[in-house]
C-alpha positions as CSV (number, residue, x, y, z in Angstrom):
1,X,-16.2,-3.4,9.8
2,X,-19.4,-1.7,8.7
3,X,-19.6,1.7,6.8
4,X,-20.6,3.7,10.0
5,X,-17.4,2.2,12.1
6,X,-15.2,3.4,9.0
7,X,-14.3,6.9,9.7
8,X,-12.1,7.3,6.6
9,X,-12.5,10.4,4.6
10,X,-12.2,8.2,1.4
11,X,-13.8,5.0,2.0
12,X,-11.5,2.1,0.6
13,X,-13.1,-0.8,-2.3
14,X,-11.5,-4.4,-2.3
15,X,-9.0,-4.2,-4.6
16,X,-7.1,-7.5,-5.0
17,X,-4.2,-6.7,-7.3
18,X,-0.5,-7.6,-7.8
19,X,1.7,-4.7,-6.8
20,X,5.4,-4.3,-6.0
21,X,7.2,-1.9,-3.5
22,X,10.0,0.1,-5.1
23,X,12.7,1.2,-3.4
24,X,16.5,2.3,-4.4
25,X,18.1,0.7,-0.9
26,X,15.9,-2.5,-1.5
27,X,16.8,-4.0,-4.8
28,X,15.0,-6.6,-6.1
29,X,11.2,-5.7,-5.7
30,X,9.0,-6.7,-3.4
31,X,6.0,-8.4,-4.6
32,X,2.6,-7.8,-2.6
33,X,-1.3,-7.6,-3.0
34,X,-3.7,-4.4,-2.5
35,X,-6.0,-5.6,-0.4
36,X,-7.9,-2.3,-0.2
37,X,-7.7,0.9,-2.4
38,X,-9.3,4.3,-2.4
39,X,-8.2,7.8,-3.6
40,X,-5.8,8.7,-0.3
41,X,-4.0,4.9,0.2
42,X,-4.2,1.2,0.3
43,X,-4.2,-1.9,2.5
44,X,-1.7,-4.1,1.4
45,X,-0.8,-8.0,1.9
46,X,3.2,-8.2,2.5
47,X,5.5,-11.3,2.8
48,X,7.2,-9.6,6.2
49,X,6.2,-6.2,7.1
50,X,9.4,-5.6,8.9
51,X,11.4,-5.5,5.0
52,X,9.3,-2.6,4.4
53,X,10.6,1.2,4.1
54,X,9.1,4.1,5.8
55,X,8.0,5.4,2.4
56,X,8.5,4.2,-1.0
57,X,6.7,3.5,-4.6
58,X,4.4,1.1,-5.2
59,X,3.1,-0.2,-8.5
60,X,0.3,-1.8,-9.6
61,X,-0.4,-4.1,-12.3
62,X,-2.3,-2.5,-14.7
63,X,-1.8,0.6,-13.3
64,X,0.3,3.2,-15.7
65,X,1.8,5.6,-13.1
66,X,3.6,4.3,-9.7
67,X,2.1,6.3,-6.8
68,X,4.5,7.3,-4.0
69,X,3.5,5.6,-0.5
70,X,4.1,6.5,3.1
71,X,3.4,3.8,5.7
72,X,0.8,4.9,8.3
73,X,0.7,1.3,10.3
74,X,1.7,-2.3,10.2
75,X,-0.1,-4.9,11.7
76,X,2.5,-8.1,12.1
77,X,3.9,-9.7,10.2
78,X,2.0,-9.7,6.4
79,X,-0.8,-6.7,6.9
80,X,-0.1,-2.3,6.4
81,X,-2.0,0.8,5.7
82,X,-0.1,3.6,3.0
83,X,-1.3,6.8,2.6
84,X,0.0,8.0,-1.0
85,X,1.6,11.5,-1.3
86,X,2.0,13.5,-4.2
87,X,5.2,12.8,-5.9
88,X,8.6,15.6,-5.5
C-alpha cells in the first residue's frame, strides 16, 4: 500500500514487537506481534483472531504502560486492526 492509498489520520511504522492481550475473562495471556504502530492503534499478528475480545489491554515489550485496545477489524484467522482508547 503506498502513502497516498493510506488514508489514516496517523500513518502506522513497522513495528515488530512481542505483545500480549490482557483480559480478566481470558486468563492466561495471549501472546502476539505488532505488526504496525502509530499514535491511534496497531496491526497485530494473532494465533486465532476468533479468541480475541471486543476490547482489551495490550502490552508491549519494552513498553512501560499497557494501552487499552478496541478491535476495529479482523481479517481471518491471525491478522486485526485496534484503535487504543484512553484508559477509565
Amino acid at each position: 500500500m503506498t502513502a497516498e492509498q493510506d488514508k489514516r489520520q496517523h500513518p502506522r511504522a513497522p513495528g515488530h514487537h512481542v505483545a500480549a492481550v490482557i483480559h480478566t475473562g481470558y486468563p492466561p495471556p495471549l501472546m502476539c506481534t505488532v505488526a504496525d504502530i502509530s499514535d491511534a492503534g496497531a496491526g497485530l499478528t494473532v494465533v486465532d483472531t476468533a479468541a480475541i475480545p471486543a476490547t482489551f489491554k495490550l502490552e508491549i515489550k519494552g513498553v512501560d504502560k499497557p494501552r487499552v485496545c478496541a478491535v476495529v477489524w479482523k481479517e481471518a484467522p491471525h491478522r486485526l486492526g485496534v484503535a487504543f482508547k484512553p484508559e477509565s
